[in-house]
Each structure stands twice: as structure tokens, then as C-alpha cells.
N, C-alpha and C positions, 0 to 999 in steps of 0.2 A: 823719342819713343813713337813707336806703329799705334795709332789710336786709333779703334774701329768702331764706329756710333752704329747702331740697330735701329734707324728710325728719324727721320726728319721732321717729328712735332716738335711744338716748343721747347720743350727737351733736351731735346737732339740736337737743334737748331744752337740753341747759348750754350751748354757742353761744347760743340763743336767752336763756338767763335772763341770761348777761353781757352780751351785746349790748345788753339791755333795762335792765340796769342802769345801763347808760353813758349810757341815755338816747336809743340809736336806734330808729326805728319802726321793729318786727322783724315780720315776716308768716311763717308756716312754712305749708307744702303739704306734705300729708300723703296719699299715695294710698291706704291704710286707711282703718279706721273710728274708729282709735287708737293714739295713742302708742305709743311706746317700741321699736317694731321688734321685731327679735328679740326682745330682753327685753319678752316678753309672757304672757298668761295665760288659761286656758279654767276656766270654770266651766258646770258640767254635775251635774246626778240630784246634787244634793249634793259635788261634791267641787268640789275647785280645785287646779287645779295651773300649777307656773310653768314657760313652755317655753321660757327661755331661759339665760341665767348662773343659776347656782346656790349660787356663790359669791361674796363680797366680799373683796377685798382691798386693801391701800394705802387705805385710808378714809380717810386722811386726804386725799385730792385730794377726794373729794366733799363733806368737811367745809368744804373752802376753797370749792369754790361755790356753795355757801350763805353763808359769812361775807363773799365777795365782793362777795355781792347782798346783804350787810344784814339776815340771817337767819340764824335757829340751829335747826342741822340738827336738833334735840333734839325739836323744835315739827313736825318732817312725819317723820320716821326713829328707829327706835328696833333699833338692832346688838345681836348676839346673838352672844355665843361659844358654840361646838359645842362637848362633850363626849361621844364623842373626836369630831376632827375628822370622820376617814372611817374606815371599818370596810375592812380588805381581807380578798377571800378569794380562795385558793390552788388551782389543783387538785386537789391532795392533800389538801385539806379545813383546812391550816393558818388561824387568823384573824391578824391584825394589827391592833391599833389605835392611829392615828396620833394625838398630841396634841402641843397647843402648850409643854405642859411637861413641857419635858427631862426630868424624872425620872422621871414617868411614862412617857416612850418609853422611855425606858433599861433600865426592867423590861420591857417590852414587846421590847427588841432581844434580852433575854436570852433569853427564852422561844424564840425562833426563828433567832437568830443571832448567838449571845456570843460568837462570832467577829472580828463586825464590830461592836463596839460602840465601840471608840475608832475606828477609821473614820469611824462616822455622826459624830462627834465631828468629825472632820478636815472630812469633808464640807460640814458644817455653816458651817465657819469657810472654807472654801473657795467656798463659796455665797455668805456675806457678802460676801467680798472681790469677785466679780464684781458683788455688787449696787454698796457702794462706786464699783466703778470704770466703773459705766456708766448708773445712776440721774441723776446731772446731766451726764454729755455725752452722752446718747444717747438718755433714758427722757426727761429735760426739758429737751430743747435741740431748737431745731425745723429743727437742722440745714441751713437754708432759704439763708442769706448765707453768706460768706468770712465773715465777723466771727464767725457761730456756729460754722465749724470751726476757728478759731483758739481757739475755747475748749476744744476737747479736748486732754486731753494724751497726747502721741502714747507716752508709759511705758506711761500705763494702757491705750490702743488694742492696744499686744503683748501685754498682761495680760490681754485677757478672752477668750481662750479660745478665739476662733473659729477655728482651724486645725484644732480635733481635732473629733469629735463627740461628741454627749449618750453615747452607747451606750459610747465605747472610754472615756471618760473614767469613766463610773461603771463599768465593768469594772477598769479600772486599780484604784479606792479600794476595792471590793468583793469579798469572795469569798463570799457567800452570792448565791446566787439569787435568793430571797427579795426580799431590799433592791437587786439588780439593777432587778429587773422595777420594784419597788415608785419606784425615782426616776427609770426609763424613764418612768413611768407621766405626770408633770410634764408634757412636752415636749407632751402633747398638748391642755394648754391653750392653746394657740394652733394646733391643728389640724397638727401639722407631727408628722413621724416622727424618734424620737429615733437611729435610723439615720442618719438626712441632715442632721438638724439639726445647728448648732454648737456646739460644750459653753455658749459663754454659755447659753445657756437651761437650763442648770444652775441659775441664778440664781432659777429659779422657785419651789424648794422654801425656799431663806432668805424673798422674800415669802410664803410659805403659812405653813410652820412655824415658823417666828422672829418675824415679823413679825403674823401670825396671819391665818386666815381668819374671815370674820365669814359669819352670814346675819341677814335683817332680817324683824323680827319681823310676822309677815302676810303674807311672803311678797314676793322679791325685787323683782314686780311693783311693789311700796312705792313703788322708785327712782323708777321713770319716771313714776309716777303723784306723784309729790313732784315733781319737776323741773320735771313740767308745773302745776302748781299757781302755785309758784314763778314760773316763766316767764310767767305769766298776771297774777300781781298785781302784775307788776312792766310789764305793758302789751303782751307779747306778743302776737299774734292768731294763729288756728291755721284751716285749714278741711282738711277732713278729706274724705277719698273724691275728693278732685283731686290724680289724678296728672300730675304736667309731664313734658311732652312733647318740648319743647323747649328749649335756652338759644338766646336771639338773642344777637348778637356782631356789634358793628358799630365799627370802629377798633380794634382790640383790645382792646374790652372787653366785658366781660359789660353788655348795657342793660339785658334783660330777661327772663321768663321765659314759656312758652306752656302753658297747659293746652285742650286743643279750642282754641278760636273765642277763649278768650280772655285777652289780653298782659296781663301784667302788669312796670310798669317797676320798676326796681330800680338802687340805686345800688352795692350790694356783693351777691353770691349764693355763697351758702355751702352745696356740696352734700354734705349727706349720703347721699345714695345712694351706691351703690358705685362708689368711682373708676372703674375699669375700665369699667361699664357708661355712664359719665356721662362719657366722654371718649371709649367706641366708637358711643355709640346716640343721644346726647339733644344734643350738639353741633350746633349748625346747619350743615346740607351745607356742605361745601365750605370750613368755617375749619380742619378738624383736616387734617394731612396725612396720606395713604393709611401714608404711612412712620411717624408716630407713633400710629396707629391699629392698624398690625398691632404695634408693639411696645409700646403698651398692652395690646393683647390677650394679650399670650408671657405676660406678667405668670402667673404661678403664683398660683389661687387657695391658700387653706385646703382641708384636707379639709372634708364635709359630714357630716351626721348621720342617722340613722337613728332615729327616735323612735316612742315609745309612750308613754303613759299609758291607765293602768287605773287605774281607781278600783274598790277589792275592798270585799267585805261580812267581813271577818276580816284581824285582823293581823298580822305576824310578829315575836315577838318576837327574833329574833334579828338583825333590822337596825334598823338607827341613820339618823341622817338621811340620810346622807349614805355610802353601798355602793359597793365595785369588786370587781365575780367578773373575776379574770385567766384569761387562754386560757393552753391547755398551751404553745404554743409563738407567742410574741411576735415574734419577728422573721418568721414565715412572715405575721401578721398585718397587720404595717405592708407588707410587700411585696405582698400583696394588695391592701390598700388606696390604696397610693400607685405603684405598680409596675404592677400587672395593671389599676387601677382596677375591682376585684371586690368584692364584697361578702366581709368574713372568715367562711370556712369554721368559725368557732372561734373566736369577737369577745369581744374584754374586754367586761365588762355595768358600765355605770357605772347606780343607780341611787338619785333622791334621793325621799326619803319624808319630807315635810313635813311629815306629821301626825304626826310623832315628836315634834317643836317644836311644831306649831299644831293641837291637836285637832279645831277648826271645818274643817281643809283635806277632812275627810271625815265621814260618817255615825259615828255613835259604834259603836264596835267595828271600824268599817271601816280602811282607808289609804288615801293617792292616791301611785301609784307615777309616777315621771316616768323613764324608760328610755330609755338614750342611749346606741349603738353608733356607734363611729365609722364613717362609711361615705366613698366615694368620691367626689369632685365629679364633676356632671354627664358623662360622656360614653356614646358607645354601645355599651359593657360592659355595661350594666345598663338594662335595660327595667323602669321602675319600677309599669309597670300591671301586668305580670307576677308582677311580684317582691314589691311589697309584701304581698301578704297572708300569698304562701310561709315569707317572712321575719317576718311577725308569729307566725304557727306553729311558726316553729321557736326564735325567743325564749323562748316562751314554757314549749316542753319542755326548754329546756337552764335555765331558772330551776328548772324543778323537778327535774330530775336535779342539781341546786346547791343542793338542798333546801329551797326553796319550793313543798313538798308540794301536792297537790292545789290549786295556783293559777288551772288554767286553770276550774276548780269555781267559784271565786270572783269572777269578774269581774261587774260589774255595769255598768261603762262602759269603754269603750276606743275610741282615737283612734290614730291611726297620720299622722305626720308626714315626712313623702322630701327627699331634697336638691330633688325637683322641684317640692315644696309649698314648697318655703324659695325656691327661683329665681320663683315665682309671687310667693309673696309678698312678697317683699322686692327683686325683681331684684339679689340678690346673685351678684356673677361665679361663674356655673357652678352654683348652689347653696351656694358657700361659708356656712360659720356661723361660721366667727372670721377674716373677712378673708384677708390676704396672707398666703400661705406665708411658713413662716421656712425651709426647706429650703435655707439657703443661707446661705455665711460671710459676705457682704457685704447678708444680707436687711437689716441697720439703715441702708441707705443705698440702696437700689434702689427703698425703698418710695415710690411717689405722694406728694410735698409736702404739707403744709395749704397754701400757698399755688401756682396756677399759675403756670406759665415763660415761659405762652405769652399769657395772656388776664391783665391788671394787677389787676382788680376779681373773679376768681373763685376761691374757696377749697374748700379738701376737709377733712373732718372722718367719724370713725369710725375702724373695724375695718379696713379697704382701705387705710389712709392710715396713715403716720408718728402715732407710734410703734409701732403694732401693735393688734391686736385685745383682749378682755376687756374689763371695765368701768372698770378705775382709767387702762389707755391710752387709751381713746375716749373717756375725760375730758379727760386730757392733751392730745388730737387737738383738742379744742377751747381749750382753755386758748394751745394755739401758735396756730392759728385767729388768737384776737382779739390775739393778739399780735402776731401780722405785719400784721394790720390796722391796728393802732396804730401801727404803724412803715411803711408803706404806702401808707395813707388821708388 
């Protein structure tokens, strides 16, 4: 079969290497200049840095599509345990450092909160059991037929959580502050506020901390630049700088696709681009109805991001790869952001520094800081021609009132990245950076299909699509992809 992918993010990327595996002629259109979408990479004056995921986690799904396609992940990837994971720091100038072994956090809880140490303990085991009970019916089950919800079981459906939220639930287990804020913090890998979100997404800190976070060695970039490797020796074909325009749709199927002046037919097309945008915008007039057009639109993006990278000539010994400075007061933060849709007056500083792991990522002596504020999806709150620079300035003084002393001394390169650069370049709904909002008890079944309801031959894969956004779920998103193709086609 003609298989035509929409997009060379992660996506797009493993869709194409299994498709190609199977032996179908896989074509991918790519409106950049390269791979991997979000998960991508600047190199400049010496340094490199990665602007997108920063973390690995669940490796074992990227290890299966590799061994899927008859290849050992060993030969393009080589995974890296962080110690400690992430460095936190406190307003009150407390540190925290997170590791994958228990007993090292354990002294670590003491230090800051011997309070709560058989808590973290409880926690812990309470984090499992939601992984447990939602990992195969909900994390890899493509939820798509009656046959796949007949595989849930409706015990474990009461069990996971989704009645109370991330915030009341870790108030309940906790009485430090501290470890409040600190498993707040979780919820927002997936762009959603641990205020609105459901406690399942408690489940995130068993995948990080039990399970372990990885990075990869060279820098996360590695991924997509292996996948695409992959996808290529196995017969893929890619063209790059043709954005589509169009899907044609004629009997209810997807035939083909349109970049300018010209068609390309297709027997299956499988979009990566962001649902939302690829069911309001790229749809041929007049197949989508006015009625599922405004209610693909309602769809709630992910929050967006606010980015920097500096590349300095001096380093700081007192961060580690991978830094979170917390704001004095958190809950005024997510309400800004998701609430007022404002930029936070007082923003948590997530910040990862690769040349902790990778010396080459900068000039020797130097660092390459990649700095991530969560900020608001696209709306007219925030005038980003305005704002951007304001907001790089004031970054930059509350880093060094956090004591990254004389930083702004130190810069040698710097890039500033908006939700409006992320909607440019990726036409992700609104700016979003990790897809669908979870801000909601029923987000694991609201989410867009991998396969359409309404077109027999068109598929959705990523961040915007079941099962969620991150890297080990927008593998996933593919893995159900060729599945319901298989059962389908």
C-alpha cells in the first residue's frame, strides 16, 4: 500500500519505520527543513542545544521499534542515567535532589522533610498502583472499537483516581510544602495544571522515579535523528520544505494529499500534524461539518512554552543537568497561566544544561542553558512582539537573584523561542508544546482517535492524539496507528 505520513515529528518518524517495515511504500512530507518536530536542535558560536523533550522515559517502547524493524537500538542510541535526576530549588534557597534510588532520596527527604518520609513511601506505592491500573487499558489500548473497551476493567476504571485532582490528592499524602510543590511539579509534563488535572496523572512521578528517567547520550536530538535513519534504510522516502495543504476526500476516503499545484495519491495518510489543525484547516471544504469543526476547535490545547537558550562563556557549578527554581506561590502561577492565560508574574525556571553530560554541547569552560517557562497557549492576553524580549529580561534577572550571579555578563549566544514561534513552526493548536490538555477527568477518552470516525483510510498520530503527549506516548500513538491499520486495511 501508498502510505503518505503528514509530518516528520516523533510521530511520523516510528509510523513511518513500521509501516516500512511491513513493507509499505511510505512517503513522509515534511514542511521544515528536518525531522523530528518539536524534538529538535540549534547549533550556533559553539554550542548546541535541544529545544524540545529533555527527558526519556518508558524506553522500553522505543526499544520495541527498533526490534520491530529488525534493529538494535544499541547500534543508533546509547541511554544515560542522570545523577540525581533533577536538582530543585526552593525560594527560601532550600535544594532537593531527586534520584532513582530510594535511599538516596530518603536521605534527601530527611534533610527537608522527615515528616514526610513514609508518605513519599506511601506515595510511591500509590503511583504504581495507578500505573498498574491504567498502563494496558488506557496507556496501550487504542481505545478506538467496543472490543477495546471491553478490555478495561471497570474495578480498575473506579481506581484510578480521576474524581479528585493532582493538587487535593498530594495535599491529602503530604504535609510538607516542600514535597507538595515538588509532585505538583509532575503534572506539567503534559502541559496541564495540577489544579484541574485528575490525580491519575499522579502516575507520572512512578514512570520518572521508579521506573527511571533517561537522557541520551549527544543529546535527545539522537531520537529523531535515529528514527529517521531507521525509517530510511528500511525504504522510507522523505521531502522536506513541502508543506500539505490539503487532504482530498472523495467517497469517504482520504485519496490523496495536495502540497501547491501538486497531488499526491495515497492509499492510507497518516497525520502527524496536530489533529485539531488537520481536521479545522487542511480538510477539503466542505467534507468536515461546520458542527465537528467548531467542536474539534473547543478541543483544549496543552499549555505552551516560553524558551531561551544561552550559550555562556562560564559555568555554574551548582546545577546539574537537569534544574527546577519554584515560584513563591504556585497556585497563583497555574491560574495565571491557565486561567488569566498571562504570562506568570513569578514562573517556575525549569532549566536543562547538557554540557553537564556532554562537554562538546559548549566551548570548554562554557554551558548551553536551554530554559523553559511554562507560558500560555496562543490567545490575546499576550502580544508576543511586545512581550518577548521584556520577558527575556526579566528571566534573566530573577536567574541571578536565584544566584546565577553575573549571568547576564556571560552570555555569548541567545535565542528566545514563543508559543508563536512553536504555532509557526509546527502549526500546533494555539502554540501548544505537549498536545491535548489533560485538564479533565475524562481527558483519556475525549482525546482525537489514531484512527478517523469519519474518513475509513485517515489516521492521527502524536501529542494531539490518544494516548497523550511526551515521547514514550507519541510512540504509543503510532504503535495503535499501524494497529488499527492492520485491523482496518
Amino acid at each position: 500500500m501508498k502510505v503518505t505520513i503528514i509530518g516528520a515529528g516523533i510521530g511520523g518518524l516510528t509510523t513511518a519505520a513500521l509501516m516500512a517495515a511491513k513493507g509499505h511504500e511510505v512517503t513522509v512530507f515534511e514542511k521544515n527543513e528536518c525531522v523530528g518536530g518539536k524534538m529538535n536542535q540549534v547549533t550556533e558560536s559553539g554550542f548546541t542545544f535541544d529545544t524540545g523533550p529533555s527527558l526519556l522515559t518508558l524506553p522500553h517502547l522505543l526499544e520495541q521499534v527498533f526490534e520491530v524493524c529488525g534493529a538494535d537500538i544499541n547500534d543508533y542510541i546509547q541511554l544515560k542515567k542522570l545523577t540525581p535526576i533533577c536538582r530543585y530549588w526552593y525560594p527560601d534557597g532550600t535544594r532537593f535532589d531527586s534520584y532513582d534510588d530510594l535511599p538516596i532520596t530518603q536521605e534527601e527527604i530527611r534533610k527537608i522533610a522527615p515528616e514526610d518520609e513514609q508518605a513519599y513511601l506511601s506515595f510511591l506505592a500509590y503511583s504504581k498502583n495507578l500505573y498498574d491500573k491504567t498502563a494496558d487499558a488506557f496507556i496501550y489500548n487504542p481505545l478506538y472499537d467496543l472490543k477495546d473497551l471491553k478490555e478495561l476493567d471497570l474495578i480498575s476504571f473506579f481506581g484510578i483516581d480521576a474524581f479528585s485532582t493532582v493538587h487535593k490528592r498530594i495535599d491529602q499524602f503530604f504535609k510538607s510544602d516542600y514535597l507538595r510543590q515538588f509532585f505538583k511539579r509532575f503534572t506539567t509534563y503534559n502541559g496541564s495544571s495540577p489544579y484541574q488535572a485528575p490525580a491519575t496523572l499522579n502516575v507520572i512521578p512512578h514512570v520518572e522515579l521508579t521506573l527511571g528517567g533517561y537522557y541520551v547520550d549527544g543529546g535527545m536530538y539522537t531520537i529523531a535523528r535515529s528514527l529517521f535513519t531507521l525509517a530510511k534504510k528500511l525504504g522510507a522516502q522523505f521531502h522536506f520544505n513541502k508543506k500539505i495543504d490539503r487532504i482530498h476526500v472523495e467517497k469517504g476516503k482520504a485519496r490523496s494529499v495536495i502540497s501547491g499545484n501538486a497531488t499526491y495519491q495515497s492509499d492510507i495518510v497518516v497525520a502527524n500534524s496536530d489533529a485539531t489543525e488537520t481536521i479545522v484547516y487542511m480538510m477539503e471544504p466542505g467534507k468536515v461539518s461546520t458542527a465537528k469543526k467548531r467542536k474539534t476547535a473547543a478541543i483544549e490545547p496543552s499549555c505552551s512554552g516560553f524558551v531561551l537558550l544561552l550559550g555562556l562563556d562560564t559555568s555554574y557549578s551548582e546545577l546539574k543537568h537537569h534544574n527546577i527554581f519554584f515560584s513563591n506561590d504556585y497556585r497563583l502561577e497555574f491560574q495565571q497561566i491557565f486561567d488569566e492565560k498571562t504570562m506568570p508574574e513569578d514562573p517556575t525556571i525549569y532549566i536543562a544544561n547538557t554540557s553537564f553530560s556532554n562537554a562538546e554541547h559548549a566551548p570548554e569552560g562554557g554551558s548551553n542553558l536551554f530554559i523553559l517557562i511554562n507560558a500560555p497557549y496562543l490567545s490575546e492576553q499576550v502580544n508576543w512582539d511586545t512581550e518577548k524580549d521584556v520577558y527575556r529580561k526579566k528571566i534573566i534577572r530573577l536567574l541571578e537573584d536565584k544566584g546565577l550571579s553575573g549571568l547576564s555578563s556571560h552570555i555569548k549566544f541567545q535565542k528566545v523561542i514563543t508559543p508563536r514561534d512553536f504555532y509557526d513552526l509546527y502549526a500546533s493548536n494555539k502554540g501548544s508544546i505537549y498536545g491535548t490538555s489533560s485538564n479533565d477527568k475524562f481527558s483519556a477518552f475525549v482525546r482525537p482517535r489514531n484512527k478517523s470516525r469519519q474518513f475509513d483510510n485517515l489516521y492521527f498520530v502524536g501529542g494531539s492524539t490518544h494516548p497523550g503527549g511526551g515521547i514514550p506516548l507519541v510512540i504509543q500513538s503510532a504503535f495503535n496507528a499501524v494497529k488499527l491499520i492492520d485491523r482496518y486495511e
